[in-house]
C-alpha positions as CSV (number, residue, x, y, z in Angstrom):
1,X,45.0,-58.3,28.0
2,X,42.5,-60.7,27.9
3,X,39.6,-60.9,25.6
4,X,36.2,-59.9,26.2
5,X,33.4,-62.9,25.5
6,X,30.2,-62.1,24.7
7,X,27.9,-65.0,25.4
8,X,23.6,-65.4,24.4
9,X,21.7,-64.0,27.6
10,X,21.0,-66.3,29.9
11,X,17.0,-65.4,29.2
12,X,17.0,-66.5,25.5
13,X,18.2,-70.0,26.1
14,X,15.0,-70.9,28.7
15,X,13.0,-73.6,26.7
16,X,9.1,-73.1,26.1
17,X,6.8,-75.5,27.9
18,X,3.8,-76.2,25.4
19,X,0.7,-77.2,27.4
20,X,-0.9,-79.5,24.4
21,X,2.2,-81.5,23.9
22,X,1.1,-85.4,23.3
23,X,4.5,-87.5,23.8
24,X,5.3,-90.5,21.8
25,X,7.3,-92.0,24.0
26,X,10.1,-90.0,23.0
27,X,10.3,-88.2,26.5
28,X,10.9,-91.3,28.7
29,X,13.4,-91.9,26.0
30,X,15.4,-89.1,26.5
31,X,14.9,-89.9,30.5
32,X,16.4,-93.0,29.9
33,X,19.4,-91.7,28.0
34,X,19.9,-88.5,29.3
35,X,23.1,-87.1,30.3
36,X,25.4,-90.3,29.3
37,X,26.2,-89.5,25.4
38,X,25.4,-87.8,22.3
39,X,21.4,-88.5,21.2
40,X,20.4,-88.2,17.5
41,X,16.7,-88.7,16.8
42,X,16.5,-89.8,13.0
43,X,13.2,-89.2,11.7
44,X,10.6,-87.8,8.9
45,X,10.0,-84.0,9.1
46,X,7.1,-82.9,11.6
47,X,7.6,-85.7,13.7
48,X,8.2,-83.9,17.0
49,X,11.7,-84.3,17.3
50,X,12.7,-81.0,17.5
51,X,9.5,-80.3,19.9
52,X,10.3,-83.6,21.7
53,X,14.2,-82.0,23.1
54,X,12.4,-78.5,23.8
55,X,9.4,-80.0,26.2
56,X,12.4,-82.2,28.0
57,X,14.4,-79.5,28.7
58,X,11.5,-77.6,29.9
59,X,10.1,-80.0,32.0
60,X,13.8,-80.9,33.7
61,X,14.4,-76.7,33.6
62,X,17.5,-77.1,32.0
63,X,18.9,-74.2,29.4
64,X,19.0,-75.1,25.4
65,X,21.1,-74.0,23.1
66,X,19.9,-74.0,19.6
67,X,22.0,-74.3,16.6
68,X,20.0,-74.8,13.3
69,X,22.7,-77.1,10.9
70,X,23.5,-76.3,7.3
71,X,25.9,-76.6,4.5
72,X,26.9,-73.0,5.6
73,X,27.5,-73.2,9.2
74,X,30.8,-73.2,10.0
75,X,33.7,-72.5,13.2
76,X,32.0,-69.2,13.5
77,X,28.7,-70.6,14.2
78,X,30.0,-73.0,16.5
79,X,32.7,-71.7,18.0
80,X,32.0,-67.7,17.7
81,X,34.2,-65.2,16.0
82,X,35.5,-61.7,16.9
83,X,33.7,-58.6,16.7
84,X,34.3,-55.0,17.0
85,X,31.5,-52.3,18.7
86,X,33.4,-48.8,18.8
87,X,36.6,-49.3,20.0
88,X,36.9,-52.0,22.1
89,X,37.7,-56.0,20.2
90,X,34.9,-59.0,21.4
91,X,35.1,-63.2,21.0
92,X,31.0,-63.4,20.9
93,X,30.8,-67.4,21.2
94,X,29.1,-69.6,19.0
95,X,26.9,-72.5,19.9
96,X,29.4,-75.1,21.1
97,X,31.1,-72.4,23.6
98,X,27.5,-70.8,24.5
99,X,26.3,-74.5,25.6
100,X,29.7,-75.2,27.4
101,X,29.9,-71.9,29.7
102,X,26.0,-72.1,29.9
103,X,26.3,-75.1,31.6
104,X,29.4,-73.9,33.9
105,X,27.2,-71.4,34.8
106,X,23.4,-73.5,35.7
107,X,24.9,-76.6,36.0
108,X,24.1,-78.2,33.2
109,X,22.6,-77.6,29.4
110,X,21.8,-79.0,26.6
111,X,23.2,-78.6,23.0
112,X,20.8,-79.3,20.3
113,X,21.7,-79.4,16.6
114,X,18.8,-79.1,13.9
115,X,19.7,-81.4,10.9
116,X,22.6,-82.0,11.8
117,X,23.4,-84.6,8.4
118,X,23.3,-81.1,6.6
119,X,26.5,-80.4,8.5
120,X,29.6,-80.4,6.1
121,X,32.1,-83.3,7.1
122,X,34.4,-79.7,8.2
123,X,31.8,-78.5,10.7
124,X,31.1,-81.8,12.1
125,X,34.4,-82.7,13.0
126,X,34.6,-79.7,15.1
127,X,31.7,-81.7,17.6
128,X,34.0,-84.4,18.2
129,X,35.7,-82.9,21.5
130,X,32.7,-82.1,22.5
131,X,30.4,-85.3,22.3
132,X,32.9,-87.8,23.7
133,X,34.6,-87.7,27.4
134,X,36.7,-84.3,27.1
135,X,33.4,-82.3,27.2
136,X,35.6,-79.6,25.6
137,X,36.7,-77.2,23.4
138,X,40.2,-75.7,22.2
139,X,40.0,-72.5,20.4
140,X,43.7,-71.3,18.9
141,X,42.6,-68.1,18.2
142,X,41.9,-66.6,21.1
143,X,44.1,-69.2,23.2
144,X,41.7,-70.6,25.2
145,X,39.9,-74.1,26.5
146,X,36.5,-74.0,27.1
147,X,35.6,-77.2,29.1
148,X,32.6,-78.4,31.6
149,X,33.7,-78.2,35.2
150,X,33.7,-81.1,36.9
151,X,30.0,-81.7,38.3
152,X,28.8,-79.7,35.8
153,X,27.2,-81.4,32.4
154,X,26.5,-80.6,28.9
155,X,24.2,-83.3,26.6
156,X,24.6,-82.7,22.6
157,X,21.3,-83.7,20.9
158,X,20.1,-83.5,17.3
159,X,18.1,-84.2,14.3
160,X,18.0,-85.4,11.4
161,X,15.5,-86.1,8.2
162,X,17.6,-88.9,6.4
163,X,15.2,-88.0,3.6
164,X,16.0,-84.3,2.8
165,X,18.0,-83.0,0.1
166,X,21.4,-81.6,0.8
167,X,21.9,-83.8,3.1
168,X,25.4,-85.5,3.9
169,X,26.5,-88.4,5.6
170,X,27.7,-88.5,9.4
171,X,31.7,-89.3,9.7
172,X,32.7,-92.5,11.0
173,X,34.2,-90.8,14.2
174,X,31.1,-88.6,14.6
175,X,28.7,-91.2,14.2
176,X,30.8,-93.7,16.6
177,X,29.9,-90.9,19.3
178,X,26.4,-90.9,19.3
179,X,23.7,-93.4,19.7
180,X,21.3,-93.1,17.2
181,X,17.1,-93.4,17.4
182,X,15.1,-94.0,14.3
183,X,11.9,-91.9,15.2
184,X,8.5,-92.6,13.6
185,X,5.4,-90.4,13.1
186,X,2.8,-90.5,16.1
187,X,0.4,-93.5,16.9
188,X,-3.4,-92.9,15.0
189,X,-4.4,-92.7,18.2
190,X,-2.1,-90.1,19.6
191,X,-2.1,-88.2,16.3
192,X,-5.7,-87.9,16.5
193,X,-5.4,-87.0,20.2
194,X,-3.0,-84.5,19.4
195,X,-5.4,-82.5,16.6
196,X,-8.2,-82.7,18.7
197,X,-6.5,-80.8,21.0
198,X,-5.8,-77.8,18.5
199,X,-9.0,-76.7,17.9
200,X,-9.4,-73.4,20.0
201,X,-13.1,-74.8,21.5
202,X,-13.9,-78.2,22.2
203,X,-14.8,-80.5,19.6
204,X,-17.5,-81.6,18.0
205,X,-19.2,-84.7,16.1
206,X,-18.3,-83.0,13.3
207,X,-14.7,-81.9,14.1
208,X,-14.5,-85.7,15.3
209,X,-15.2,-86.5,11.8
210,X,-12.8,-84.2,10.0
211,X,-10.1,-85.4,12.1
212,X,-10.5,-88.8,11.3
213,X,-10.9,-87.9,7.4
214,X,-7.4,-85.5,8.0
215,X,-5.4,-88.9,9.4
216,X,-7.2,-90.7,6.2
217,X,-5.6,-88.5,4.1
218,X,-2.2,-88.1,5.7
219,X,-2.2,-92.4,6.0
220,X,-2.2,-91.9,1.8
221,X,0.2,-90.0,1.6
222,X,2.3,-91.3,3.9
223,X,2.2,-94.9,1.9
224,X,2.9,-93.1,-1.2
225,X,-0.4,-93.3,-2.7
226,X,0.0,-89.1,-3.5
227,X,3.1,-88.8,-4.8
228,X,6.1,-86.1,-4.1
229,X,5.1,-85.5,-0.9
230,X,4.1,-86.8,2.8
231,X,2.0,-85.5,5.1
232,X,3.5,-85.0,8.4
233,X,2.0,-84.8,11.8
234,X,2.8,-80.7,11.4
235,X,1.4,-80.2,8.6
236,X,-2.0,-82.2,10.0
237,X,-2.1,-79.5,13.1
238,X,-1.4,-76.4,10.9
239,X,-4.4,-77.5,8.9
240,X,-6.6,-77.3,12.1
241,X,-6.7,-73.1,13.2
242,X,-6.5,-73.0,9.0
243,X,-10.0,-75.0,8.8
244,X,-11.5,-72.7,11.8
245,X,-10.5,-69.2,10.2
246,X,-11.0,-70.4,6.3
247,X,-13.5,-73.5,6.4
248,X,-12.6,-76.9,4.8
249,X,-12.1,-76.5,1.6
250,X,-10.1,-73.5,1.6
251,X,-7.7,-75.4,4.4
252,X,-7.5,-78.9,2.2
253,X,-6.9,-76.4,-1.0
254,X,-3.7,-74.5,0.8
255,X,-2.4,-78.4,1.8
256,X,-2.7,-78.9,-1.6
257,X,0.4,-76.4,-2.1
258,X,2.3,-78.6,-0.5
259,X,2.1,-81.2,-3.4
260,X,4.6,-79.5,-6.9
261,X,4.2,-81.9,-9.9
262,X,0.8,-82.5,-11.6
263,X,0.2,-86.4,-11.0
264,X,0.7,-85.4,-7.1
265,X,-1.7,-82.8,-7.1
266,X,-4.5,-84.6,-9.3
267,X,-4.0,-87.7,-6.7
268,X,-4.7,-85.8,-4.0
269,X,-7.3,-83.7,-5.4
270,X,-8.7,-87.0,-6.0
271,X,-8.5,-88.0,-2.2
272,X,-10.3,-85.0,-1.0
273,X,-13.2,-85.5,-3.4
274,X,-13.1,-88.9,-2.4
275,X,-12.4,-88.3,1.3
276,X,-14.6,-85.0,2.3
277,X,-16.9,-84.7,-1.0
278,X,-14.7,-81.5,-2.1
279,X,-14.0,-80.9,-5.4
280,X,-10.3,-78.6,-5.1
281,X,-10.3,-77.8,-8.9
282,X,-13.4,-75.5,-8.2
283,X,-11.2,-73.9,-5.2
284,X,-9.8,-70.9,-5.3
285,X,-7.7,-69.3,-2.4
286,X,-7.4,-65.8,-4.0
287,X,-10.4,-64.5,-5.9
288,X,-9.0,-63.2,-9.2
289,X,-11.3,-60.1,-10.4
């Protein structure tokens, strides 16, 4: 008797199209390249990689599957694992075998794999069928290939922050699979462009301003003039609907919690007196009675 698979609905794997999405060149990019191997965009955190693959797929109306990478994924998470609801035995299939039988099914999909250098060498030697010319997957334990039809395609994408903790390094085979993109943060010009466009009303001379201090600031501590921490292009548009409900200060003083040891936070306190007259040690965020 065969076994029952249990695959993600077809529903939760449609990608979200974001109207304010400013490309960095990232898109025509993944144009360029897509379909024909393994992409890894390499890149600082908030740098609109993982955005980048979601707003393709959205535009070309293709299905994504997600699978966020860690040192404790493993064959279940990429492969599935067996389940039991009453009496009946289910294979409910993990990423790899969603993304394969997705794209049986719509003709194509994509496979994207958050962090993937946080991957255990284990885990990431079970992509290896998958990213080079077999397009499949053997899985023993419920004897069974899972492999893209022929004029059907699957594309296996992914990120990674060379710069996190945790973090190891690709295998040789792995890494021979894929071509690799070092991705930067944003243009000034798109970055502003892009913060501009948060603000929930258009903006004005003074929100002009603020914006240019904000890329001030973030330039900083990008260089490494603040310390422990960079500011990345997320952080940057979180501070905007932050500023609108709380007003400056409070917004630059809840950035300020991004920064842990004391030289970092004194430097950048430093900035934003500097930067937008604020003095943060006079800032509180809850009012202690």
């Amino acid at each position: 008797m065969a076994t029952e698979l249990r695959i993600t609905p077809a529903d939760e794997l449609v990608p979200n199209y974001h109207d304010g999405y400013v490309d960095t060149g990232i898109l025509d990019l993944m144009d360029n390249l897509s379909w024909r191997r393994p992409l890894l965009l390499k890149g600082p955190k908030g740098s609109g990689k993982t955005l980048a693959i979601e707003q393709w797929c959205a535009r070309q109306g293709i299905p994504l599957v997600r699978q966020d990478c860690s040192d404790d994924v493993s064959s279940k998470d990429l492969i599935g694992s067996y389940g039991i609801e009453g009496d009946n035995v289910y294979f409910g299939l993990g990423s790899i075998t969603t993304a394969i039988e997705t794209a049986n099914r719509e003709g194509g999909c994509v496979l994207a794999l958050e962090e993937l250098n946080t991957l255990p060498s284990k885990s990431q030697k079970l992509l290896n069928s998958i990213c080079d010319f077999r397009q499949s997957l053997a899985v023993a334990k419920i004897g069974k290939v899972f492999k893209v039809k022929p004029g059907h395609r699957i594309w296996v994408v992914g990120t990674m922050n060379p710069n996190y903790a945790g973090t190891y390094g690709l295998n040789e085979d792995l890494r021979s699979r894929w071509g690799l993109v070092n991705v930067g943060y944003m243009s000034e010009d798109k970055e502003r462009q892009l913060l501009r466009s948060v603000f929930s009303t258009p903006v004005n001379a003074k929100e002009k301003g603020i914006v240019d201090l904000l890329l001030q600031l973030a330039s900083a501590s990008r260089t490494g003039k603040l310390g422990d921490y960079a500011l990345s292009t997320r952080d940057l548009a979180d501070f905007i609907p932050d500023y609108e409900i709380m007003g400056l200060a409070k917004a630059l003083k809840l950035l300020e919690g991004k920064y842990e040891d004391s030289e970092s936070i004194k430097d950048f306190q430093s900035q934003c007196q500097t930067l937008f007259t604020v003095n943060l040690q006079e800032v509180q965020l809850i009012d202690h009675v």
